[in-house]
C-alpha positions in Angstrom: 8.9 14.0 -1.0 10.7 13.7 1.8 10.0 9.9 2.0 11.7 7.1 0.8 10.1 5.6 -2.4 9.1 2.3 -0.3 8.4 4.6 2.5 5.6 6.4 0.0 4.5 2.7 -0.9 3.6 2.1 2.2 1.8 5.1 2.9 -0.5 4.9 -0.4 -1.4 1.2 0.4 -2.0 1.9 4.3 -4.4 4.9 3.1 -5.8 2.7 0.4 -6.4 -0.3 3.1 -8.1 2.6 5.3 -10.7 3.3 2.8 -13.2 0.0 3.3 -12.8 0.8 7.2 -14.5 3.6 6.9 -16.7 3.4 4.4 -17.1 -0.7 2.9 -19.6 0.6 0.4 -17.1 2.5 -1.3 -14.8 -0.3 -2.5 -17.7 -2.6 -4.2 -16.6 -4.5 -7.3 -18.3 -4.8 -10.8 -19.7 -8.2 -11.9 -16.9 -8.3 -13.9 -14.7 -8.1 -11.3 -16.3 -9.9 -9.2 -15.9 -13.0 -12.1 -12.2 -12.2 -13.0 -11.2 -13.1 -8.9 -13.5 -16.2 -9.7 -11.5 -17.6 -12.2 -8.1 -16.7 -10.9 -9.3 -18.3 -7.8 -10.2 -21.4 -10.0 -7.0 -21.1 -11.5 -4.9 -21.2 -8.5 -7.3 -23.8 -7.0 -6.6 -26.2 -9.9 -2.9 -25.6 -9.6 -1.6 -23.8 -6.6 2.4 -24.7 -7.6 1.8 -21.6 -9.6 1.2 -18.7 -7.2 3.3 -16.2 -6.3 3.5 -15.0 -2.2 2.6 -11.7 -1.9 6.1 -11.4 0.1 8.0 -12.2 -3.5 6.2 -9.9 -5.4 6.5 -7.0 -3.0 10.3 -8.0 -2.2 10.8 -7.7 -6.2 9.1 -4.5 -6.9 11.3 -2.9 -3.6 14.3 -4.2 -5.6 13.6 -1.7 -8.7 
């Protein structure tokens, strides 16, 4: 608790991104899952003007 609340961020998505380091065949995804990226990826692909960057969206939830 003695972290900042962006500081804690940080650390629960640096230990998240450590998982399918170690161990890949613990993050698999579902078929569905695996068709919900599909279409957002068709989505974006058909019109890219309306993605966010990851930069935005993780400026804005720091700003709360």
């Amino acid at each position: 608790m003695k972290l900042s609340v962006s500081e804690r961020i940080q650390l629960a998505e640096d230990i998240w991104d450590s998982i399918p380091a170690e161990n890949p065949d613990a993050v698999t995804l579902t078929p569905v899952q695996l068709q919900e990226i599909r279409t957002r990826l068709d989505e974006h692909e058909r019109d890219p003007s309306s993605a966010v960057a990851w930069d935005e969206v993780r400026s804005e939830l720091f700003q709360r």
